[in-house]
RODO-2510 file (C-alpha; in nm, 4 decimals, decimal comma):
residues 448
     n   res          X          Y          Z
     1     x     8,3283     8,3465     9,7072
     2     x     8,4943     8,6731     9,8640
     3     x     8,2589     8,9993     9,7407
     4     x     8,4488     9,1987     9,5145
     5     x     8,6090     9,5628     9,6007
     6     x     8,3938     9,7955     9,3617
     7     x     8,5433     9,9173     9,0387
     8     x     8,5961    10,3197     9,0113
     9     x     8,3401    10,4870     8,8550
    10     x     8,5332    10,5835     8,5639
    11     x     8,5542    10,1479     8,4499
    12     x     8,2766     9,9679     8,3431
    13     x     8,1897     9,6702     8,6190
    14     x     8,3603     9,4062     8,4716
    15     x     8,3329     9,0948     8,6860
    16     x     8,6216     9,0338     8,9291
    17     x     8,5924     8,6520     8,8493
    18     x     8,6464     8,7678     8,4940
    19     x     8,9841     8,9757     8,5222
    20     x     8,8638     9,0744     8,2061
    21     x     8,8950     9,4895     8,0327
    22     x     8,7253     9,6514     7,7865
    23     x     8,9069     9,5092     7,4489
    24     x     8,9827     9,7359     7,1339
    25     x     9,0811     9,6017     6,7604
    26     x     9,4123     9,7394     6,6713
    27     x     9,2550    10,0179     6,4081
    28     x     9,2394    10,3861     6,3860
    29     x     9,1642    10,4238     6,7508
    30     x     9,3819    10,1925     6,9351
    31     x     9,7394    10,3271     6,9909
    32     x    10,0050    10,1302     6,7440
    33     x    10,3497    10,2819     6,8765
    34     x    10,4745    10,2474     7,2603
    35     x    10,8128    10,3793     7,3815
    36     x    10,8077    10,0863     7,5937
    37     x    10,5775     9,7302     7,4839
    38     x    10,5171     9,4896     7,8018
    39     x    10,4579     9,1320     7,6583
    40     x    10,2301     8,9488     7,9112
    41     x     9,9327     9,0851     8,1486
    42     x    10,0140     8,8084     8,4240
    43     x    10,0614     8,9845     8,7872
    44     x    10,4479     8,9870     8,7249
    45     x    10,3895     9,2555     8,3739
    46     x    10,1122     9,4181     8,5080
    47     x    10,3255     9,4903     8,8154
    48     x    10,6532     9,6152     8,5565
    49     x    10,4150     9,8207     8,3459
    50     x    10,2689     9,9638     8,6574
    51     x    10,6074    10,0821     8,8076
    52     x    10,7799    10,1765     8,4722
    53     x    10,4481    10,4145     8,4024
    54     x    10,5338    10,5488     8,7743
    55     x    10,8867    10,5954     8,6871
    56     x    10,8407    10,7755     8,3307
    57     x    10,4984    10,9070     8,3249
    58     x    10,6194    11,0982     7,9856
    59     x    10,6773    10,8122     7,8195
    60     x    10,4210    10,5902     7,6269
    61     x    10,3421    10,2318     7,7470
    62     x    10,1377     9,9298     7,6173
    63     x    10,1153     9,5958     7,7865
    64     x    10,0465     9,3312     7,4794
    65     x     9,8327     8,9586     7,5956
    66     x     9,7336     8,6715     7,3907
    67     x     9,4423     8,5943     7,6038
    68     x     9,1199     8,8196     7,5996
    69     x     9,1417     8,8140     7,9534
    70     x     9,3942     8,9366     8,2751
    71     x     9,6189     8,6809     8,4752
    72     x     9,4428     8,4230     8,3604
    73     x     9,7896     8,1568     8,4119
    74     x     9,9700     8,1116     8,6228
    75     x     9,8797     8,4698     8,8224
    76     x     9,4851     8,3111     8,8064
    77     x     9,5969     7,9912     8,9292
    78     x     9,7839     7,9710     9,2219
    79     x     9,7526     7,9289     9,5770
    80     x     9,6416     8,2615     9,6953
    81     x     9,9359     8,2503     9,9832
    82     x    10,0747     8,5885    10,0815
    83     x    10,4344     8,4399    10,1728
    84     x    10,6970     8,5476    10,4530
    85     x    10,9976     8,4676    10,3107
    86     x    11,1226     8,1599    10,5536
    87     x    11,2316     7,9154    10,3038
    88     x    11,4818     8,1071    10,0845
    89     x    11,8696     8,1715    10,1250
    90     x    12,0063     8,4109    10,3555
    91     x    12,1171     8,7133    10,1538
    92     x    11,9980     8,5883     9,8258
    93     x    11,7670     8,8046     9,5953
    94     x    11,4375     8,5443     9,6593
    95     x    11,4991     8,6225    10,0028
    96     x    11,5381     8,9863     9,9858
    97     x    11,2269     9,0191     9,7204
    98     x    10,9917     8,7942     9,9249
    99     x    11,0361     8,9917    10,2638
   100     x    10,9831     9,3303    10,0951
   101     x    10,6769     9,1916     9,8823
   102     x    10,4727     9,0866    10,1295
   103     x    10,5398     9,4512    10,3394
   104     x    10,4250     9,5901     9,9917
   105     x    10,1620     9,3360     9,9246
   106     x     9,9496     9,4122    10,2235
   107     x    10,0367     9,7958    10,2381
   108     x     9,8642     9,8352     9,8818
   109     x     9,5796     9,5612     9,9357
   110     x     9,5284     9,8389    10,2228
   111     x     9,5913    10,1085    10,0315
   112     x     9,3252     9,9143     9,7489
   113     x     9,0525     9,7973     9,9775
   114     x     9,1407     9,4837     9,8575
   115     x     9,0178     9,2025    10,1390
   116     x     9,2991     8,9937    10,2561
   117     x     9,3429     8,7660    10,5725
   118     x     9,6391     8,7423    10,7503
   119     x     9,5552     8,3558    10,8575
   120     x     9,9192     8,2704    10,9711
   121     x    10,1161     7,9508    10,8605
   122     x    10,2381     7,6317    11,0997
   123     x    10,5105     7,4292    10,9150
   124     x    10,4697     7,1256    11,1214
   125     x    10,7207     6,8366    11,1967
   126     x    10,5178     6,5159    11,2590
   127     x    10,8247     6,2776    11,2447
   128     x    11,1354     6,3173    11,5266
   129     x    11,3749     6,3755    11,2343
   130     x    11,1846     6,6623    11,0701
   131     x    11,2584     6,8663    11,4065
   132     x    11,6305     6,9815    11,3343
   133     x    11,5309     7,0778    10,9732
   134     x    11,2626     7,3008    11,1557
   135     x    11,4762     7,4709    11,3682
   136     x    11,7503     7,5357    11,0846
   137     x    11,4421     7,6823    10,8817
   138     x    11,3501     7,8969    11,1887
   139     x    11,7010     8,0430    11,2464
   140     x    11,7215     8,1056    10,8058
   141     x    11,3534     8,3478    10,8662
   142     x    11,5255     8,5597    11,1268
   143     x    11,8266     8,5660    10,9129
   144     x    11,5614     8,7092    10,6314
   145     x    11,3751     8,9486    10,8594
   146     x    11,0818     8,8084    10,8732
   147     x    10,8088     8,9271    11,1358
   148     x    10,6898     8,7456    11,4257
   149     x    10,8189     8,4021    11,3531
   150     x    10,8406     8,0997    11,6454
   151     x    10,8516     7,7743    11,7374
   152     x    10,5770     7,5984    11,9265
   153     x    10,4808     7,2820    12,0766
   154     x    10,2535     7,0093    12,0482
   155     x    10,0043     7,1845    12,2686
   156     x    10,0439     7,4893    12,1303
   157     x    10,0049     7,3641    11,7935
   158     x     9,6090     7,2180    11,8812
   159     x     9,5636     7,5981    12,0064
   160     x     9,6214     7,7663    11,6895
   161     x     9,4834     7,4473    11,4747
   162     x     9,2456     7,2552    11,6705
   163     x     9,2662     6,9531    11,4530
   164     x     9,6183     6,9602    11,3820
   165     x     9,9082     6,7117    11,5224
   166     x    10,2867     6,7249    11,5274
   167     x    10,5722     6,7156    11,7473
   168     x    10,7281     7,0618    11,6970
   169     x    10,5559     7,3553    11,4369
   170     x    10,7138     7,6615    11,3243
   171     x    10,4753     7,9514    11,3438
   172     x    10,4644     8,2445    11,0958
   173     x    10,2017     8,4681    11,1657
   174     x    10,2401     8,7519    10,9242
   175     x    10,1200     8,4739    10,6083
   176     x     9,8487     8,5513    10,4415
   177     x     9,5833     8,4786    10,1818
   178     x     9,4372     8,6993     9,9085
   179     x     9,2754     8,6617     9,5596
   180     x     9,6145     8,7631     9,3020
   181     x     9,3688     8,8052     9,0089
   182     x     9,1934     9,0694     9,2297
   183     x     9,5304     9,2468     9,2901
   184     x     9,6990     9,1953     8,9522
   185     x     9,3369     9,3987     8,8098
   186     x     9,4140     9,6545     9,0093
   187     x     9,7542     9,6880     8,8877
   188     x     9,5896     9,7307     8,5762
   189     x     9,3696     9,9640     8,6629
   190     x     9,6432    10,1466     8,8291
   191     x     9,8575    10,1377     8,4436
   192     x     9,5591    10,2602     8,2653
   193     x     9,4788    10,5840     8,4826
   194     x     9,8053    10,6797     8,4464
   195     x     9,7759    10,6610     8,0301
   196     x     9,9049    10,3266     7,9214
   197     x     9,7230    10,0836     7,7165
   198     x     9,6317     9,7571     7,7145
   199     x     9,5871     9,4962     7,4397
   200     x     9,4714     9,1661     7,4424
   201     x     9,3661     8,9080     7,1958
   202     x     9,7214     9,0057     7,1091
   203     x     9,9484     8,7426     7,1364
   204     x    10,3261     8,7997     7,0378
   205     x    10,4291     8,5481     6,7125
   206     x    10,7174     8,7438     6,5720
   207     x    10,9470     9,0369     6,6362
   208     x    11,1783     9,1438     6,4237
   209     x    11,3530     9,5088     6,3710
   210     x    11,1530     9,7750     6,0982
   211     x    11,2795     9,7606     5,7463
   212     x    11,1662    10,0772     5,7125
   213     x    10,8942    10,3468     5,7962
   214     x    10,5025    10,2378     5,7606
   215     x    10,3566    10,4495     5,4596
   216     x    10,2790    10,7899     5,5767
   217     x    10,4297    10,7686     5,9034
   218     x    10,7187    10,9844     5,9270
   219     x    10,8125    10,8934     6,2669
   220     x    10,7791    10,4969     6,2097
   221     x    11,1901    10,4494     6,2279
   222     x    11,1842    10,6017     6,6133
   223     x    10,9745    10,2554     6,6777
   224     x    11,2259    10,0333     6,5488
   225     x    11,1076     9,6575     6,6908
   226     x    10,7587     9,5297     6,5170
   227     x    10,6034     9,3176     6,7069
   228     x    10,3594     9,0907     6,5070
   229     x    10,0496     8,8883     6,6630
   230     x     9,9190     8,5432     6,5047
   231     x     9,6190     8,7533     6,3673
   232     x     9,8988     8,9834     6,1287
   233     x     9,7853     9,2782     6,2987
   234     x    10,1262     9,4799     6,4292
   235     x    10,2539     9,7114     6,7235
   236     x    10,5851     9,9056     6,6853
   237     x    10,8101    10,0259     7,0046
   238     x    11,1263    10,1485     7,1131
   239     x    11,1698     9,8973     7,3801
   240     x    11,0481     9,6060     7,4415
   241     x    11,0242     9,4008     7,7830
   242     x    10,8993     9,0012     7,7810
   243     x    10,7229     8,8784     8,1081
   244     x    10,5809     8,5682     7,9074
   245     x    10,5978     8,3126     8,2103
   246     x    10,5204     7,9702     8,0138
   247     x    10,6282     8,0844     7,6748
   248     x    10,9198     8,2803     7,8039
   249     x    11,1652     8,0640     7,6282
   250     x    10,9821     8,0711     7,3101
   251     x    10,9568     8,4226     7,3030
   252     x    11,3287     8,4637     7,3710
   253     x    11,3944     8,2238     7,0678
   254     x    11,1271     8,3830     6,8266
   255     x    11,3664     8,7099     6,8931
   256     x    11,6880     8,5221     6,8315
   257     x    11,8255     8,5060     7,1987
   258     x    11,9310     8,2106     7,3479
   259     x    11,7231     7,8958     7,4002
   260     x    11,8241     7,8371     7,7498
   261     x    11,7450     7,8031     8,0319
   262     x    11,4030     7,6613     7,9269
   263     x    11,0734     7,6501     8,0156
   264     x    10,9344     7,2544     8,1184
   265     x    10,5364     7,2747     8,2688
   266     x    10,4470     7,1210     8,5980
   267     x    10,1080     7,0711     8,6820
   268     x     9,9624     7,0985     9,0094
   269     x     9,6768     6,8902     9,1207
   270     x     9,4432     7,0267     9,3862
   271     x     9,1858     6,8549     9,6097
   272     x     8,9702     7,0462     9,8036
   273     x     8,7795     6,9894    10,1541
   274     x     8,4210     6,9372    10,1241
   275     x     8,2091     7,2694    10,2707
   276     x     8,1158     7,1328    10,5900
   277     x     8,4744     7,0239    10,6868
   278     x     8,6390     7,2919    10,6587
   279     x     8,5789     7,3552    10,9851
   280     x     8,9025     7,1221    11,0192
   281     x     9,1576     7,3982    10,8890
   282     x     9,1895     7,7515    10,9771
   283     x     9,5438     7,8719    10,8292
   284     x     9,7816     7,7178    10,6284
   285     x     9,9320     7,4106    10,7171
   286     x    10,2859     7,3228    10,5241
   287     x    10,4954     7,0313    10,5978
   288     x    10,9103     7,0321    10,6776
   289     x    11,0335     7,0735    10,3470
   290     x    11,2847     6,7823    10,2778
   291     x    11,5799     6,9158    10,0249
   292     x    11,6357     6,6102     9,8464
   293     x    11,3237     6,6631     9,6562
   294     x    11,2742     6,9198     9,4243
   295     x    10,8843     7,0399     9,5024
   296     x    10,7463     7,0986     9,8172
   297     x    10,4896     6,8426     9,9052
   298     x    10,1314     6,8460    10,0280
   299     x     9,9737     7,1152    10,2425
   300     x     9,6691     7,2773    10,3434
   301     x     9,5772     7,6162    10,2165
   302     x     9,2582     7,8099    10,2953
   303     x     9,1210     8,0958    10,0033
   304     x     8,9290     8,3695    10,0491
   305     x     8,6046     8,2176     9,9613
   306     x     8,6279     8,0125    10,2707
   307     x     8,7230     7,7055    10,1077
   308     x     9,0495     7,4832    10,1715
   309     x     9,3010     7,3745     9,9133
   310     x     9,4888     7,0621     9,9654
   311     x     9,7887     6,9774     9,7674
   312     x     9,9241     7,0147     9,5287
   313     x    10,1431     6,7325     9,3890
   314     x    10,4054     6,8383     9,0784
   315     x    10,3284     6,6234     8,7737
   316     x    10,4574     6,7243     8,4265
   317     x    10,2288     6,8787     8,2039
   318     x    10,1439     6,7208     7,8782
   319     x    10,0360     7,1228     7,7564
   320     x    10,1918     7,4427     7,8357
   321     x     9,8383     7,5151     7,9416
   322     x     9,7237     7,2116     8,0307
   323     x     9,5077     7,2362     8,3312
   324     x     9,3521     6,9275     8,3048
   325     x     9,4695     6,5421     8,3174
   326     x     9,4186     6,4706     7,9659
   327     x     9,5020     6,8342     7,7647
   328     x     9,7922     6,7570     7,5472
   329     x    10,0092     6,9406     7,2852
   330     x    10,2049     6,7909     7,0765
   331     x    10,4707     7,0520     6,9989
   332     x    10,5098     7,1310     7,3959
   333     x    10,5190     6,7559     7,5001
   334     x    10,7862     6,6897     7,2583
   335     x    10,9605     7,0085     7,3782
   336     x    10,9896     6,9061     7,7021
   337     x    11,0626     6,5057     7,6683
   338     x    11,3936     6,6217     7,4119
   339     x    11,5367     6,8072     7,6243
   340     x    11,7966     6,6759     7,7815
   341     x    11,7754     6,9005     8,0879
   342     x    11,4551     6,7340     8,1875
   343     x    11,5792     6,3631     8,1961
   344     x    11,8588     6,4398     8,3886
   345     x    11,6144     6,6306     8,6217
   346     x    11,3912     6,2680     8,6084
   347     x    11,7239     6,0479     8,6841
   348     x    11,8231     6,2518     8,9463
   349     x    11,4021     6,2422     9,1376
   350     x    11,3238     5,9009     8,9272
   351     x    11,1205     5,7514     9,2851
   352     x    11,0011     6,1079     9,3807
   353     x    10,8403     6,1385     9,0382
   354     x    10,7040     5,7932     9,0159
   355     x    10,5692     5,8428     9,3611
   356     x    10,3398     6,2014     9,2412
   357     x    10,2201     6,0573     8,9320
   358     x    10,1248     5,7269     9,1808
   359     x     9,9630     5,9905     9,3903
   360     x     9,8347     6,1961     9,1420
   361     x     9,6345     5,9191     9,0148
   362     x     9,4653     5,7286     9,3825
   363     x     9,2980     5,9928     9,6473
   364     x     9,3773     5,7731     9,9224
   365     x     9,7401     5,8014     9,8762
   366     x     9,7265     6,1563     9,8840
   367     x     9,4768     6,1637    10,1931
   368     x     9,7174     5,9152    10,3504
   369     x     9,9660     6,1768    10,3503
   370     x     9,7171     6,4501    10,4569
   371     x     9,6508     6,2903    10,7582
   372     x    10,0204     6,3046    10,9276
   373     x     9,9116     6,6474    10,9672
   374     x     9,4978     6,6414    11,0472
   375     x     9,4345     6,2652    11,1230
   376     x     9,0195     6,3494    11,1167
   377     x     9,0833     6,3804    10,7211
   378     x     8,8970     6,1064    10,5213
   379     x     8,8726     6,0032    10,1498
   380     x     8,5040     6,0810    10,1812
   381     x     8,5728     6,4545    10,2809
   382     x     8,7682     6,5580     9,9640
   383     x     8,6730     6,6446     9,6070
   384     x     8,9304     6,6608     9,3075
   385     x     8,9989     7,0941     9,3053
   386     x     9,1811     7,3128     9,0615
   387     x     9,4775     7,2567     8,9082
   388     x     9,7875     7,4979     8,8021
   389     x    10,0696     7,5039     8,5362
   390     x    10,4085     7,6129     8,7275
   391     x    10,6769     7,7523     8,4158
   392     x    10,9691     7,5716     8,6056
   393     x    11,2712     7,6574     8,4275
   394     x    11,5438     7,4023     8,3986
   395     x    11,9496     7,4223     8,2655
   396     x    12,0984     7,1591     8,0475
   397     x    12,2083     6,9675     8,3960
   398     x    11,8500     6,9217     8,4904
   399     x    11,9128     7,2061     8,7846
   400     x    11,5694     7,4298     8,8494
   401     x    11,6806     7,7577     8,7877
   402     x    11,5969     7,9092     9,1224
   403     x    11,6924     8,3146     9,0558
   404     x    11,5859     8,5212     8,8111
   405     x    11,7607     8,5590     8,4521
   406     x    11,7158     8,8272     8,2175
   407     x    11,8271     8,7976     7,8719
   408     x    11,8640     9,0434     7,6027
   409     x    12,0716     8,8829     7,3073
   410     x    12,3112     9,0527     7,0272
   411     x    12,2911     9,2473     6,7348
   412     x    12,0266     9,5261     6,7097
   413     x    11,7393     9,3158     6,7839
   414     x    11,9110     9,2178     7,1131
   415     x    11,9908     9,5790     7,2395
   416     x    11,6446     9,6597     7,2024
   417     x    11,5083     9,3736     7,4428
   418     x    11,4402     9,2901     7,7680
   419     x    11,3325     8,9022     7,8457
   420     x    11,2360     8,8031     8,2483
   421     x    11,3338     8,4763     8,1343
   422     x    11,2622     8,3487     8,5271
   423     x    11,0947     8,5139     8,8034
   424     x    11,0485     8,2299     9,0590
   425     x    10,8051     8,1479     9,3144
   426     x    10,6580     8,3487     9,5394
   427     x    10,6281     8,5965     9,2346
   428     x    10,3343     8,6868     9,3041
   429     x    10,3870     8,7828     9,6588
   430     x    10,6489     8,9571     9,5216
   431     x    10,5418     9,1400     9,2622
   432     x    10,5451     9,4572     9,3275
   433     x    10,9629     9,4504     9,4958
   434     x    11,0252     9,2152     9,1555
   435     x    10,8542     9,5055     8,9308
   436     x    11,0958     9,7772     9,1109
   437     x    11,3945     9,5134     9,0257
   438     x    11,2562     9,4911     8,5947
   439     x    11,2129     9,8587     8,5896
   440     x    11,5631     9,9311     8,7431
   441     x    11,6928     9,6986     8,4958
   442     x    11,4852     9,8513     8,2146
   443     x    11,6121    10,1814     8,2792
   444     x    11,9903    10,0470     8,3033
   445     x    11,9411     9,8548     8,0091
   446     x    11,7934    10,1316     7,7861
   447     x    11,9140    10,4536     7,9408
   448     x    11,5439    10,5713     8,0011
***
């Protein structure tokens, strides 16, 4: 495991593998009223409350999580991969974000003393037909600006990745790996020295506008939304903004805004290389992607403790939270299965989806696949890794909503809101141009 950058002086050493802070009881002590409440301390809030606190340093902030502990979702369990922005559409907003992310990403990990590696990426074609798909995805990254990208041959595929083997590999140097639960603390760290607070335990079950002004509290009607946790215990703002990720939908609803587009869990299944053969990998290794499925498919991924990720494959998930094979809720599995935008998302991948779940469940397939790319790869060199949830959000027409949507509603309630109902992959190596896009909107929205 990577050593972790010392806290300042002025934070008590909470472990890094923790992501954890200090945590207060609402009470006498803790602040109650926020001119601005941030639902959700994944790396996507943390990165909003940061910039908004930036912005408005006069103005009071809280950042409100259900879990005692930091980015522990989706921001704690992801890939790691600092992306360069070669996949999206020329011109579109993914594009644009992911570019300028990454530039910001590595300036403040530098800025942080926040280790990093800048291992490079090969997206590999191993079939003949993969090759024009390459080169179209070469030509869309210098349409998006991004640094230092080429193609390369066979041989000079084995020179970057000794073990690797493909016909044609496009080469993107400027990817990276770093530990996002390491940089979404320091976010945090970064909203608290500049005053604003940070509650967890808290997690959001109703908001609703003030009725009138708590006893003895003569300013209580400038905080008009109350925002309620599942403990009773209560916040009041002027404004509030919802970064909720997996529960973004149901946080929308619980505020009466609209239902859609929602939120249907993917899990992603991880296998890892043994210690001794990782040796076999030294950046990431992606395949082509192929556009008439929906996910990307297997690839290699090294982290920053020095081991190597393989994977993942995109199952649904039986549990908004559901990490492992068997965790199961019942009110977010029947979610999912009645809506209608996730069967027409199934007819439309039926044999892609049978083929992950078939995959999901025998190693060999998946090694099978593994070793178009690094034939030395055996069944006996993997273990079963990590897995992650991924808050895909789907339309009625079983599309994958692939830009972000914010949603505010009607009616008082609605004026006062702000939901990031979406903010798709590589969010977290975009977090910090994505934050500058919420707060932009946040100011736009509520004249701050």
């Amino acid at each position: 495991m990577a050593l972790p950058v010392p806290l300042r002086p002025r934070l008590r050493p909470w472990a890094w593998c923790r992501c954890a802070l200090p945590r207060r009881p609402l009470g006498s002590r803790a602040r109650s009223t926020f001119d601005v409440a941030v639902v959700g301390a994944g790396i996507v809030g943390l990165a909003s409350a940061r910039e908004l606190i930036m912005r408005h340093p006069s103005l009071v902030f809280g950042v409100l999580e259900k879990e005692k502990e930091l980015a522990f979702h989706q921001s704690g369990h992801n890939s790691g991969v600092i992306h360069s922005g070669i996949y999206y559409k020329p011109g579109s907003l993914k594009a644009k974000l992911c570019v300028e992310g990454a530039a910001l990403c590595y300036e403040y990990c530098d800025q942080k003393g926040i280790p990093y590696k800048q291992c490079g990426k090969l997206i590999v074609a191993t079939e003949q037909e993969e090759i024009p798909r390459l080169k179209a995805l070469y030509e869309r990254g210098l349409q998006n600006n991004v640094r230092g990208l080429k193609l390369i041959t066979s041989r000079e595929i084995q020179v970057k990745e000794p073990y690797c083997r493909g016909l044609m590999a496009l080469d993107s140097p400027y990817t990276g790996i770093v530990n996002y639960r390491q940089v979404a603390q320091a976010y945090a760290e970064d909203f608290q020295a500049a005053g604003g607070t940070i509650l967890t335990n808290f997690e959001v079950e109703n908001v609703e506008m003030a009725k009138e002004s708590p006893a003895g509290n003569k300013e209580g009607m400038n905080y008009p939304v109350v925002v309620r946790n599942s403990k009773g215990a209560e916040i009041r703002c002027r404004h509030l903004v919802s970064c909720a990720g997996l529960y973004s939908d149901r946080l929308s609803q619980i505020s009466g805004c609209s239902p859609e587009p929602r939120i249907v869990p993917f899990r992603g299944d991880y296998l890892v290389l043994k210690p001794e053969k990782s040796y076999l990998v030294r950046g990431n290794i992606y395949p082509v992607p192929d556009p008439r499925f929906p996910f990307l498919g297997v690839h290699f991924t090294p982290r920053m403790d020095g081991s190597v990720w393989l994977g993942p494959n995109a199952v649904l998930a039986f549990k908004r939270e559901g990490y492992r094979f068997y965790d199961f809720s019942v009110q977010d599995f029947t979610d999912a299965v009645a809506y209608r935008g996730l069967w027409k998302l199934v007819s439309k991948n039926l044999l892609y989806g049978m083929g992950e779940m078939y995959r999901a469940c025998f190693l060999s397939v998946q090694v099978k696949q593994l070793q178009k790319f690094i034939p030395d790869v055996t069944v006996s060199d993997i273990l079963r890794g990590p897995s992650g949830v991924r808050a895909q959000a789907l339309d009625g027409d079983g599309n994958l909503i692939d830009d972000f949507v914010f949603d505010g509603g009607t009616g008082d309630i609605g004026s006062q809101i702000l939901h990031v109902r979406n903010a798709p992959s590589p969010a977290a190596t975009s977090s910090l141009a994505i934050a500058k896009m919420i707060a932009s909107e946040v100011e736009r929205k509520f004249e701050l």
